[in-house]
ChimeraX commands (.cxc) that place a marker at each C-alpha (Angstrom):
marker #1 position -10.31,54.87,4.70 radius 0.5
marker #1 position -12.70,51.88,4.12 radius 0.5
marker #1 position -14.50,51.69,0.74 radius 0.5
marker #1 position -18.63,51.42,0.61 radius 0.5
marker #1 position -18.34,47.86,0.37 radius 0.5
marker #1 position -16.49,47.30,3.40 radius 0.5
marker #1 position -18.42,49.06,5.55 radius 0.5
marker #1 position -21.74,47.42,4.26 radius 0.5
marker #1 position -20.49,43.90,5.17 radius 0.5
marker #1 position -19.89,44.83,8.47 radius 0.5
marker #1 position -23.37,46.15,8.85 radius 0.5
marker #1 position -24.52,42.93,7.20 radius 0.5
marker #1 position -22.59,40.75,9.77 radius 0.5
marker #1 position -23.95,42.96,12.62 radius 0.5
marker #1 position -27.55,42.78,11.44 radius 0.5
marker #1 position -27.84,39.72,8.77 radius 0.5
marker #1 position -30.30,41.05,5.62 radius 0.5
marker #1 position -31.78,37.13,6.15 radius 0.5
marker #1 position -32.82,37.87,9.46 radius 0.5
marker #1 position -35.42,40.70,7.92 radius 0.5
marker #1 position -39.16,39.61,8.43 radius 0.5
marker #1 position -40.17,38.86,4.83 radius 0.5
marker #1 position -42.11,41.61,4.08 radius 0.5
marker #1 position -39.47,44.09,5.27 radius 0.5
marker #1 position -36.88,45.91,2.71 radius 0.5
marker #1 position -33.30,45.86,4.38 radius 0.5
marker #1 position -30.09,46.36,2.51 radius 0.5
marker #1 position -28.67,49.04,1.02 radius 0.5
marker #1 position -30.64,51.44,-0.94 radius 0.5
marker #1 position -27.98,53.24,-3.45 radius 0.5
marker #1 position -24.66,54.27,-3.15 radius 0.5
marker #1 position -20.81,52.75,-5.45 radius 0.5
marker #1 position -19.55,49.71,-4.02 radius 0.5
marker #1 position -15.65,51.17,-4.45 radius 0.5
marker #1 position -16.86,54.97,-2.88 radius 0.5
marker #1 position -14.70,56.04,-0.28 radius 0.5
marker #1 position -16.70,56.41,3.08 radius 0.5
marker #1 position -15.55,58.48,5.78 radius 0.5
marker #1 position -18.30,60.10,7.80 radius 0.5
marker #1 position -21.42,58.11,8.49 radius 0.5
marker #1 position -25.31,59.28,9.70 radius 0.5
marker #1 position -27.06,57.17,11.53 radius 0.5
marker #1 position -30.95,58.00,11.67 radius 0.5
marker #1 position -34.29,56.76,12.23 radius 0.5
marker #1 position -35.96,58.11,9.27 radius 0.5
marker #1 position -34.68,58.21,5.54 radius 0.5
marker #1 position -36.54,61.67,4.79 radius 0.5
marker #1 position -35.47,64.98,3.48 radius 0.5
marker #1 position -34.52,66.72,6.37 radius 0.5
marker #1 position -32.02,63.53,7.25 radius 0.5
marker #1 position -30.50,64.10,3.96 radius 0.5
marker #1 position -29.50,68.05,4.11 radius 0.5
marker #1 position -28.21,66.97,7.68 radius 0.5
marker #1 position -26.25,64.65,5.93 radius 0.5
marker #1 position -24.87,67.12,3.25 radius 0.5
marker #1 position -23.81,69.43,5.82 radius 0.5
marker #1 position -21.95,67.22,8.05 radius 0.5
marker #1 position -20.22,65.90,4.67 radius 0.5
marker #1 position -21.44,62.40,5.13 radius 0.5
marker #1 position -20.67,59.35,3.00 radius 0.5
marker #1 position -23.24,57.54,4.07 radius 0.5
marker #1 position -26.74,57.13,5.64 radius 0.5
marker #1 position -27.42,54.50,8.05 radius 0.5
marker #1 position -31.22,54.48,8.54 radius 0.5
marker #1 position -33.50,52.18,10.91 radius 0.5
marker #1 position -36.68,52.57,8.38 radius 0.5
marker #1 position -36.71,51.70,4.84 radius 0.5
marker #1 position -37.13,53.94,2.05 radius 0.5
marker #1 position -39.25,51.85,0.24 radius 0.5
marker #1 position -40.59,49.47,2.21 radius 0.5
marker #1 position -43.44,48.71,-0.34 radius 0.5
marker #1 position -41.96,48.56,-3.70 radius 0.5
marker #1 position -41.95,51.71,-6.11 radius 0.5
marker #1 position -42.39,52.33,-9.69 radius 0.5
marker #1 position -40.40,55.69,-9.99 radius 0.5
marker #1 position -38.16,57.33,-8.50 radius 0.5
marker #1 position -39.12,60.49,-9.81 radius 0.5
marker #1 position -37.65,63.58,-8.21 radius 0.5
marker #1 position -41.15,65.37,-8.43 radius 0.5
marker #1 position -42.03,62.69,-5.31 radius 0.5
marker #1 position -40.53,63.09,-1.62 radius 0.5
marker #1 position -39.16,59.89,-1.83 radius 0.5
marker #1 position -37.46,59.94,-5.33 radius 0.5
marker #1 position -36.27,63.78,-4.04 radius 0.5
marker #1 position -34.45,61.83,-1.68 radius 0.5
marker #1 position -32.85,59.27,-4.26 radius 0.5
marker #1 position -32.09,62.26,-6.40 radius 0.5
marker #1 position -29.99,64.11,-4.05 radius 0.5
marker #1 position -28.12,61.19,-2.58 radius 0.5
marker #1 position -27.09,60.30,-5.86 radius 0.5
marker #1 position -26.59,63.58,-7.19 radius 0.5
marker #1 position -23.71,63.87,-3.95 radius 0.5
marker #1 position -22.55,60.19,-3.77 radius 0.5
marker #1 position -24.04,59.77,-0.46 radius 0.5
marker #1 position -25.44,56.16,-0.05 radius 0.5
marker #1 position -28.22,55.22,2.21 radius 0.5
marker #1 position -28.36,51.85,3.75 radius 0.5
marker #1 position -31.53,49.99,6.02 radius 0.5
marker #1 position -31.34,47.77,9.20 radius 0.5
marker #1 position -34.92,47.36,10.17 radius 0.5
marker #1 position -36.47,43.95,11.34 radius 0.5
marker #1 position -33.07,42.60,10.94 radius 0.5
marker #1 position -31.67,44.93,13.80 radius 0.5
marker #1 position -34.77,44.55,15.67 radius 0.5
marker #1 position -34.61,41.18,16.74 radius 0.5
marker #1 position -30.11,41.54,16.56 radius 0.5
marker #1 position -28.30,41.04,19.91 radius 0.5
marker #1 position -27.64,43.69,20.73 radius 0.5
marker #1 position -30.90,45.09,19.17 radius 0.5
marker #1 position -33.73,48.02,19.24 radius 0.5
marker #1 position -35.36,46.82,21.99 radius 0.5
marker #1 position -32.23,46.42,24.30 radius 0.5
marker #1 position -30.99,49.92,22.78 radius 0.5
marker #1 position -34.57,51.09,24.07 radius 0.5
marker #1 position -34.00,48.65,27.49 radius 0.5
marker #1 position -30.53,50.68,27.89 radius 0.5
marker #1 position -32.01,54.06,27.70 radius 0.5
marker #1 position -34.69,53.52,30.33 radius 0.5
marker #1 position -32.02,52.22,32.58 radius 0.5
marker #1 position -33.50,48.39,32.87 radius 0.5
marker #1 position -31.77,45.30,32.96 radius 0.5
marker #1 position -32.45,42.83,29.97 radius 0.5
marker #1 position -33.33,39.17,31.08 radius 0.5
marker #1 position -34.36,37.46,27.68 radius 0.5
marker #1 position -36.21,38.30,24.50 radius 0.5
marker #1 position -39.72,38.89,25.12 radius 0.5
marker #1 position -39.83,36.49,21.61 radius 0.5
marker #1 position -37.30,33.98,21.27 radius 0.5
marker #1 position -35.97,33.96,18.00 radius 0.5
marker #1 position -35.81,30.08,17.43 radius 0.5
marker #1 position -32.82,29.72,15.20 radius 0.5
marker #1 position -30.52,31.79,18.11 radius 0.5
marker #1 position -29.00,28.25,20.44 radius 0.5
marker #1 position -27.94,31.11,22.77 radius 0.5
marker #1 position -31.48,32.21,23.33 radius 0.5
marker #1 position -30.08,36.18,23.09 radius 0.5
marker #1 position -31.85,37.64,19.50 radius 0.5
marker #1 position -35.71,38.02,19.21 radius 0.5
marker #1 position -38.74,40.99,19.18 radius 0.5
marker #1 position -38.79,43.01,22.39 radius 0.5
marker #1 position -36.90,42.23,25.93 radius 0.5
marker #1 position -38.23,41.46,29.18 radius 0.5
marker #1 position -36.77,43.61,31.29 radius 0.5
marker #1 position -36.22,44.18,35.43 radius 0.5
marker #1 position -36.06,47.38,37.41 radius 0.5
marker #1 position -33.04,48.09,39.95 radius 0.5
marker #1 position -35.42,48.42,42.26 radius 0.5
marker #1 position -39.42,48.70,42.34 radius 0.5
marker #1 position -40.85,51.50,41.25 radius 0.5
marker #1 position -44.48,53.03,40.89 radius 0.5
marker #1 position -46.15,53.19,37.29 radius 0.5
marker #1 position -46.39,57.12,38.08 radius 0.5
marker #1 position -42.43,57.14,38.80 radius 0.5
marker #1 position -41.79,54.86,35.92 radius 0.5
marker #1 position -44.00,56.96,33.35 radius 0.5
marker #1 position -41.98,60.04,34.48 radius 0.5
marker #1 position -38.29,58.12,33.60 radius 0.5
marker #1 position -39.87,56.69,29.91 radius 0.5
marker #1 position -40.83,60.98,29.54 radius 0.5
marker #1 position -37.18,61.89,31.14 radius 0.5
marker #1 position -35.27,59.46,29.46 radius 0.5
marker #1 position -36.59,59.05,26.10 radius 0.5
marker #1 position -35.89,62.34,22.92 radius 0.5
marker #1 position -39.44,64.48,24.02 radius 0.5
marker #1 position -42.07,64.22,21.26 radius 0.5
marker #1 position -45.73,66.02,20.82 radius 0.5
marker #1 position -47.47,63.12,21.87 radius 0.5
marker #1 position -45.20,62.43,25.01 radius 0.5
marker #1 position -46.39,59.41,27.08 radius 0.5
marker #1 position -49.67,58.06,27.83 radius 0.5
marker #1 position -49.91,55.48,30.33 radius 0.5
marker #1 position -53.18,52.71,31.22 radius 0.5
marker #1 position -53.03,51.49,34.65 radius 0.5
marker #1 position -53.22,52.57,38.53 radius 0.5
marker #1 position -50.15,55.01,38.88 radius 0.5
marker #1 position -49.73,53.91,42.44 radius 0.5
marker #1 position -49.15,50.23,41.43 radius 0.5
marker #1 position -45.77,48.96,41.57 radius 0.5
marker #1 position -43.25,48.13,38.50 radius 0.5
marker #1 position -41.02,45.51,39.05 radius 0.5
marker #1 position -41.23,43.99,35.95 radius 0.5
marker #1 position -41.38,45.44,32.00 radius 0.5
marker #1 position -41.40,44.24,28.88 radius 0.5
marker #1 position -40.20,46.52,26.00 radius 0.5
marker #1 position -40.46,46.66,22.03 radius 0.5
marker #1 position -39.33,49.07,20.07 radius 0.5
marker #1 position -42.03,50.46,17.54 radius 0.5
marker #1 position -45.31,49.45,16.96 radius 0.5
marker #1 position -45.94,46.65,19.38 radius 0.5
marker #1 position -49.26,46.19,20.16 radius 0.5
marker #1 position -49.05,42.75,18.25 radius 0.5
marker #1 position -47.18,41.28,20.95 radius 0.5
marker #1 position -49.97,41.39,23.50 radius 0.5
marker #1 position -50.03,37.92,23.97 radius 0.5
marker #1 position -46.65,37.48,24.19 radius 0.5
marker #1 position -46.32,39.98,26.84 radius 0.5
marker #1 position -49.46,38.56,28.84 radius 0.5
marker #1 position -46.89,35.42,29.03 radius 0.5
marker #1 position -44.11,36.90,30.52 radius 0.5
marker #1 position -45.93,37.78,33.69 radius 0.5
marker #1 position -44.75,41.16,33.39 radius 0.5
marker #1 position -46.04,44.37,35.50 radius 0.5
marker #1 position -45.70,46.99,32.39 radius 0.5
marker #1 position -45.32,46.94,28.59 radius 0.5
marker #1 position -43.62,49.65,26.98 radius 0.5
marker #1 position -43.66,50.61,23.13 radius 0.5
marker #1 position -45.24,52.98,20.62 radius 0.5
marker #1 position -48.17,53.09,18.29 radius 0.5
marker #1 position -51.12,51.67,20.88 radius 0.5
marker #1 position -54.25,51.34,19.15 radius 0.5
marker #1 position -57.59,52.04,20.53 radius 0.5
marker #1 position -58.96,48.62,19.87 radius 0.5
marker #1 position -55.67,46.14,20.97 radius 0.5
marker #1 position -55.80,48.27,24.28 radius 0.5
marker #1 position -59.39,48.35,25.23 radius 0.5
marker #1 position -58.71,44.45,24.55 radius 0.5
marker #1 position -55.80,44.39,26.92 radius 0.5
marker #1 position -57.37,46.00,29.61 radius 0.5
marker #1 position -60.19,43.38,29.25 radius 0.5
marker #1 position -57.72,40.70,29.71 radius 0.5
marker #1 position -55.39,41.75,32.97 radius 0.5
marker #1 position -54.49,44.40,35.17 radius 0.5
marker #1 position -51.28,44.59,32.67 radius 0.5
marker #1 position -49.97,48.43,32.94 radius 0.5
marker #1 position -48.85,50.38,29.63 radius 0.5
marker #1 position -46.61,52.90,28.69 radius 0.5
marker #1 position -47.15,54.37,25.28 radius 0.5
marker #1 position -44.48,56.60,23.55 radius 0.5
marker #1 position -43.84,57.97,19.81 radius 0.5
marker #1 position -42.42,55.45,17.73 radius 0.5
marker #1 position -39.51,57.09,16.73 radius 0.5
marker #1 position -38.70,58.15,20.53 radius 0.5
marker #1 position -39.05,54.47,20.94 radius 0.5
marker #1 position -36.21,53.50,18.51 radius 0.5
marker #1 position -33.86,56.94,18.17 radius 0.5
marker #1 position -31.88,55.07,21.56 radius 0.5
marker #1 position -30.90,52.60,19.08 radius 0.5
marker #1 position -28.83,55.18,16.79 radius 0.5
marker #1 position -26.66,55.33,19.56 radius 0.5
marker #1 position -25.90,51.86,20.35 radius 0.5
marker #1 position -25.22,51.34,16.52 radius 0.5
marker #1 position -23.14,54.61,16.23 radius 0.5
marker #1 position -20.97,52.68,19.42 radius 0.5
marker #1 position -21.12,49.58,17.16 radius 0.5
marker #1 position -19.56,51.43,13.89 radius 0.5
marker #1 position -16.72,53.18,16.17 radius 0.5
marker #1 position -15.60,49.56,17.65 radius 0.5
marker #1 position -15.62,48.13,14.10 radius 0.5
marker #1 position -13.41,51.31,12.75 radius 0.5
marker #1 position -11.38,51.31,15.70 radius 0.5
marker #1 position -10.57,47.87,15.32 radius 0.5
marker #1 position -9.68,48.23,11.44 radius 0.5
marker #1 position -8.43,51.47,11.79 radius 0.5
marker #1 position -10.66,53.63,9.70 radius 0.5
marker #1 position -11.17,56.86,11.84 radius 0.5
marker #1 position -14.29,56.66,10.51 radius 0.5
marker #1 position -16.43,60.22,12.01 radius 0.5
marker #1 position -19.75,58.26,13.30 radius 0.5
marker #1 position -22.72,60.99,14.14 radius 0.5
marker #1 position -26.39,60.40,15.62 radius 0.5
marker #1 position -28.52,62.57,13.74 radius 0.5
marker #1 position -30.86,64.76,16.30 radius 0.5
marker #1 position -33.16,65.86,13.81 radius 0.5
marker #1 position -36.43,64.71,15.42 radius 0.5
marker #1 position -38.69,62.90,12.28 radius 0.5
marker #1 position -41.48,62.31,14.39 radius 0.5
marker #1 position -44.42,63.42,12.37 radius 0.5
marker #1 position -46.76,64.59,15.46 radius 0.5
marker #1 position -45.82,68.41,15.83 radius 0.5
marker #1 position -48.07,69.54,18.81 radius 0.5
marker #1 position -50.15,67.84,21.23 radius 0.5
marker #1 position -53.55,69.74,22.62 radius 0.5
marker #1 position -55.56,69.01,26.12 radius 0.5
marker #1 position -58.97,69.89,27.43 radius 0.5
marker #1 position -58.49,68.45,30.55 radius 0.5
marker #1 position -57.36,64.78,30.00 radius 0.5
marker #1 position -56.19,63.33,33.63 radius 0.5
marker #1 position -52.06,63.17,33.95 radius 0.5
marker link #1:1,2 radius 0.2
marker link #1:2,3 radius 0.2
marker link #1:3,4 radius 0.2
marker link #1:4,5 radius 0.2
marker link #1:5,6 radius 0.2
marker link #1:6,7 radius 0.2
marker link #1:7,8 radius 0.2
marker link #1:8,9 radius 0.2
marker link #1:9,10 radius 0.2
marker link #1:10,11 radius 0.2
marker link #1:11,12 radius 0.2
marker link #1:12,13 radius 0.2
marker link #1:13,14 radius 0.2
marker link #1:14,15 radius 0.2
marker link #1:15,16 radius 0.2
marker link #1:16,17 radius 0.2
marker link #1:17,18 radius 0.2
marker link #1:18,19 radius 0.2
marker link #1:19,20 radius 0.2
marker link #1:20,21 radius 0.2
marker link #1:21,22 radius 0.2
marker link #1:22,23 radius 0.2
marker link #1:23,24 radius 0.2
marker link #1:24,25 radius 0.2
marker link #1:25,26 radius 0.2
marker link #1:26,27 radius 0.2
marker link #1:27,28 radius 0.2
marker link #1:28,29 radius 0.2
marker link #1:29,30 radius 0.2
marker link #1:30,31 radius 0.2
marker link #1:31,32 radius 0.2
marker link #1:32,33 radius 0.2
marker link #1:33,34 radius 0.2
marker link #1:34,35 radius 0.2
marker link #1:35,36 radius 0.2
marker link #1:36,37 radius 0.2
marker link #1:37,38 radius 0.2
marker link #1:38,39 radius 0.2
marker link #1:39,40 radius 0.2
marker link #1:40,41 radius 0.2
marker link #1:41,42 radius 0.2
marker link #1:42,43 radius 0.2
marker link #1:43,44 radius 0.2
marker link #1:44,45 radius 0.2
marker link #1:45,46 radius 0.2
marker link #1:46,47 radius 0.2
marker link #1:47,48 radius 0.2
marker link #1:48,49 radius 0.2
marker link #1:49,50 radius 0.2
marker link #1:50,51 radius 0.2
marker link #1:51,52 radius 0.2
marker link #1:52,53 radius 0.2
marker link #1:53,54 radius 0.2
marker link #1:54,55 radius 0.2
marker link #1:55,56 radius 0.2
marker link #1:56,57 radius 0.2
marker link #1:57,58 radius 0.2
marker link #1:58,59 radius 0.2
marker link #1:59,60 radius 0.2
marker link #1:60,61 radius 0.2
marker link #1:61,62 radius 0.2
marker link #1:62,63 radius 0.2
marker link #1:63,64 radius 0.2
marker link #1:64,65 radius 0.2
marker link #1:65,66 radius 0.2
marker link #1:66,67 radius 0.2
marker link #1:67,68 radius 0.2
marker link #1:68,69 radius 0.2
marker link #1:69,70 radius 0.2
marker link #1:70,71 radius 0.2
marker link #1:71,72 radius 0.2
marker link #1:72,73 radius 0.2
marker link #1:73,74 radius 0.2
marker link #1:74,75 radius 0.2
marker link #1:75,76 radius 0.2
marker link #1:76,77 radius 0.2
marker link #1:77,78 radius 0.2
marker link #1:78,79 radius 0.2
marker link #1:79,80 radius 0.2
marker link #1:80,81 radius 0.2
marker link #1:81,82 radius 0.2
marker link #1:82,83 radius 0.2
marker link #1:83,84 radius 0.2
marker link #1:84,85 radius 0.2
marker link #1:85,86 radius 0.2
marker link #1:86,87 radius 0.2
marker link #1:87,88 radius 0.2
marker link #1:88,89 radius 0.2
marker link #1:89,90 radius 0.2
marker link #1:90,91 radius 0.2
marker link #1:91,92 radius 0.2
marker link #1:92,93 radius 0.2
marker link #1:93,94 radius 0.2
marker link #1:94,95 radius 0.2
marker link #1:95,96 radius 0.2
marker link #1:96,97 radius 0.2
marker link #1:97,98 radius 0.2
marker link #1:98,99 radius 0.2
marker link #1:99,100 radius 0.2
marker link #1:100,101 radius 0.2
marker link #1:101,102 radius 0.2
marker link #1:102,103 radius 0.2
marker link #1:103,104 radius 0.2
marker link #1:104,105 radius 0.2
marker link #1:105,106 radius 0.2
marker link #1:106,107 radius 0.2
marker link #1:107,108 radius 0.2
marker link #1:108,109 radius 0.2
marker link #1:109,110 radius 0.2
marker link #1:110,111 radius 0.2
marker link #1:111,112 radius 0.2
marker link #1:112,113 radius 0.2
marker link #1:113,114 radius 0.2
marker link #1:114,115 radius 0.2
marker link #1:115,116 radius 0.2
marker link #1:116,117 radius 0.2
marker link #1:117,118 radius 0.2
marker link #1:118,119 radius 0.2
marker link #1:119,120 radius 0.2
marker link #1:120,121 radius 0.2
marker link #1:121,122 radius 0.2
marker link #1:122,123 radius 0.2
marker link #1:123,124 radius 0.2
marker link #1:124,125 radius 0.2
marker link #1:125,126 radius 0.2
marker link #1:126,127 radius 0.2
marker link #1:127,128 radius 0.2
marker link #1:128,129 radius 0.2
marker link #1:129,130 radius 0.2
marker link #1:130,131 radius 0.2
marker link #1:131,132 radius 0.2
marker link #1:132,133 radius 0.2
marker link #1:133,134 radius 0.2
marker link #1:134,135 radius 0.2
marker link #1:135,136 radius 0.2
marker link #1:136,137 radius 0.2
marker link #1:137,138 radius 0.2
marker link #1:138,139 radius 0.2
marker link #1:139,140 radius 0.2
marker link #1:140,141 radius 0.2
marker link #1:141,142 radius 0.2
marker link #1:142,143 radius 0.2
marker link #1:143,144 radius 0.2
marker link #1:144,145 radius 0.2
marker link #1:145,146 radius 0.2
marker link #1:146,147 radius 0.2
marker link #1:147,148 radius 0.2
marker link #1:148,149 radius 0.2
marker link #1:149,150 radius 0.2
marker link #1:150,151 radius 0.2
marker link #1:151,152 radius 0.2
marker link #1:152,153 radius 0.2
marker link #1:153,154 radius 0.2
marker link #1:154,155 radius 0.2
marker link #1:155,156 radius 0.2
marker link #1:156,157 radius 0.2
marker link #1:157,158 radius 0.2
marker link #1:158,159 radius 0.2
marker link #1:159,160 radius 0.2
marker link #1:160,161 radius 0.2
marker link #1:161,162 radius 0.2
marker link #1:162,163 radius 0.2
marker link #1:163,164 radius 0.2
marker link #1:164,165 radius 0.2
marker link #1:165,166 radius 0.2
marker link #1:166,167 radius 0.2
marker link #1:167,168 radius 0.2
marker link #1:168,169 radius 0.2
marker link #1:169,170 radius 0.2
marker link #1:170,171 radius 0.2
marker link #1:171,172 radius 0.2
marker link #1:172,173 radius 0.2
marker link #1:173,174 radius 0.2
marker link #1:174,175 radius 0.2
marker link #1:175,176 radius 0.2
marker link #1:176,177 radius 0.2
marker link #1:177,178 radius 0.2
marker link #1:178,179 radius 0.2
marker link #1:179,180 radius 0.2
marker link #1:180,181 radius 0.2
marker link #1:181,182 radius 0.2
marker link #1:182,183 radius 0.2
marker link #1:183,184 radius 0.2
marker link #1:184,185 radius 0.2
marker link #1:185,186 radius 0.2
marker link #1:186,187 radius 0.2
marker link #1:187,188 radius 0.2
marker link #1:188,189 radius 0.2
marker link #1:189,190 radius 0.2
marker link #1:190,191 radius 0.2
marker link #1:191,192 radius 0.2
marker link #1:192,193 radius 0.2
marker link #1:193,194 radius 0.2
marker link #1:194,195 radius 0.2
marker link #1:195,196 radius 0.2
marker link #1:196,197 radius 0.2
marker link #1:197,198 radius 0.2
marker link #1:198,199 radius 0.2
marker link #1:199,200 radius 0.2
marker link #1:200,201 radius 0.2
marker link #1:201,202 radius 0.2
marker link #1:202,203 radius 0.2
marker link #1:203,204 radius 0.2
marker link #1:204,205 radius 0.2
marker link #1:205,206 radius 0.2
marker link #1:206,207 radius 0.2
marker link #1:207,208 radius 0.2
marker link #1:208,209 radius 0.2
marker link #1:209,210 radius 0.2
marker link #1:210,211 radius 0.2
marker link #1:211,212 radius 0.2
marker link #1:212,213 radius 0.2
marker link #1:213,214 radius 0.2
marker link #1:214,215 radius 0.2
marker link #1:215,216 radius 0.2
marker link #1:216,217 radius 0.2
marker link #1:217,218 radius 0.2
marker link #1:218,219 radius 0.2
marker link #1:219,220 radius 0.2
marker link #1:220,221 radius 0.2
marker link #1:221,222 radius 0.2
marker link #1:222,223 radius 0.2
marker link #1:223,224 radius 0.2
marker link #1:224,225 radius 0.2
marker link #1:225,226 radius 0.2
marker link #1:226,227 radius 0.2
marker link #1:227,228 radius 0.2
marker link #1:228,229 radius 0.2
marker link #1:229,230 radius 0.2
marker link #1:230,231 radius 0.2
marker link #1:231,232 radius 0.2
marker link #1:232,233 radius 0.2
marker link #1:233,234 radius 0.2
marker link #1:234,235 radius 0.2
marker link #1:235,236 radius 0.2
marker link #1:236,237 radius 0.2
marker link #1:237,238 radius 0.2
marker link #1:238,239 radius 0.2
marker link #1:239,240 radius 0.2
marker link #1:240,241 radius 0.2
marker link #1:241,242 radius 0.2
marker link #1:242,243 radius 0.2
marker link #1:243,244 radius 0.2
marker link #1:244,245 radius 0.2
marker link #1:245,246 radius 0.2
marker link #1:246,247 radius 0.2
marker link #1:247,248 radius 0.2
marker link #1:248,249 radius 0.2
marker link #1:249,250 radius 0.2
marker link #1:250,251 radius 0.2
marker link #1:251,252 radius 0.2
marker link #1:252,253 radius 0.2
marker link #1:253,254 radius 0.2
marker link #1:254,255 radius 0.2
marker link #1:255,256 radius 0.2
marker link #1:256,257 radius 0.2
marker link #1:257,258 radius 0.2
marker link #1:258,259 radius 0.2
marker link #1:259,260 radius 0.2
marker link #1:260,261 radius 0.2
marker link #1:261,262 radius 0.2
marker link #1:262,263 radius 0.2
marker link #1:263,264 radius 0.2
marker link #1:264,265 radius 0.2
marker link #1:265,266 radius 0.2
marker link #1:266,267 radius 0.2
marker link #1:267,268 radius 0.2
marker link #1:268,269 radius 0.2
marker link #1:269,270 radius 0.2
marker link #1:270,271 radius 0.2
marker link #1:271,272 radius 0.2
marker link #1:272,273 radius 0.2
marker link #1:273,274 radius 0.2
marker link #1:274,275 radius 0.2
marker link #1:275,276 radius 0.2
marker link #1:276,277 radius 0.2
marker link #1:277,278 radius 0.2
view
């Protein structure tokens, strides 16, 4: 069986800590260089609930997409939900490791994870990253249907296809128009408005739409959205990195047990309607 260590600098080579946005906290979070790992968790969210999963599967390690402490902390106190957390990974020698921005923009990345479970096929990054001479790694994917598809029929695969959450899907545009086109980013992406005006593209799909960046967006072209939770948005990617981790043990022969935690961490719990068109 592999020890911590060598497991860590495979993650590193799959989704380089130097490719993090600067303000981002990637890398591993605690856990003894010489452990012994032999089941790994892969999970959005590095919360409580992801933890006791983790104890009762017997996992080694915690692979999460979000940091722990993505702004700094002066404790670690267990009387706080996050130092809980440090607490009883310690306390079991489970160690938690982050790939956030860095797997984001990684080829294979989020976005193409997210690309993947909507069933579309990946032209280019929707933003280049400029140090890749292949042209593969960036934020988001531009993205083309089989075949065209209305923005009612392609709202009703993004519900279908991605983990169901209490906010579900909301959609801006005529449902009768057709999709040939999309541009996807896993997470929060209303930043990327301009970018996605660029592209020419019929839909934009992510998570976290504000009230203001849309009303903005609708302003500026008949450009169709497709908003979903932000953790439906990026679960898709647990399972392309729990394919990544089997390849790597198979190849090294570590028989490493690789699981996709289905806790859902999404925070919404219900959603409510007096009406609201669908």
């Amino acid at each position: 069986m592999p020890r911590l260590s060598e497991v860590l600098a495979q993650f590193d080579a799959l989704w380089p800590p130097e490719r993090a946005e600067q303000w981002d906290a990637v890398g591993t979070v605690c856990g003894e260089p010489d452990a012994p790992v032999t089941r790994v968790l892969i999970a959005v969210d590095p919360v409580q609930d992801v933890v006791d999963e983790a104890l009762r599967l017997g996992a080694d390690l915690i692979l999460t997409h979000h940091p722990l402490y993505l702004r700094g902390t002066t404790t670690v106190a267990a009387g706080t939900f996050k130092g809980r957390v440090v607490h009883t990974l310690i306390k079991h020698d489970i160690a938690l490791h982050v790939a956030h921005t860095n797997a984001d923009s990684a080829d294979p990345g989020v976005s193409d994870a997210l690309a993947g479970a909507l069933d579309l096929r990946v032209v280019r990054p929707l933003v280049p990253d400029p140090t890749d001479p292949a042209g593969r790694r960036g934020l988001g994917r531009v993205c083309e249907l089989d075949r065209p598809a209305t923005l009612r029929d392609f709202a009703a695969r993004a519900a279908h296809r991605l983990p169901a959450t209490a906010q579900g899907i909301r959609v801006v545009g005529d449902p009768d128009s057709v999709v040939r086109t999309v541009a996807v980013s896993g997470g929060s992406g209303d930043s990327l408005f301009d970018h996605v005006r660029a592209a020419g593209v019929d839909v934009f799909l992510t998570a976290d739409l504000r009230h203001h960046p849309v009303s903005e967006a609708t302003q500026h072209s008949p450009l169709a959205l497709v908003d979903a939770a932000h953790w439906a948005t990026e679960w898709p990617w647990c399972e392309l990195a729990a394919t990544q981790l089997d390849e790597i043990s198979d190849r090294h022969g570590w028989d490493l047990r690789v699981h996709v935690s289905k806790t859902v961490t999404d925070p919404w719990s219900s959603h409510h309607s007096s009406g609201a068109p669908n």
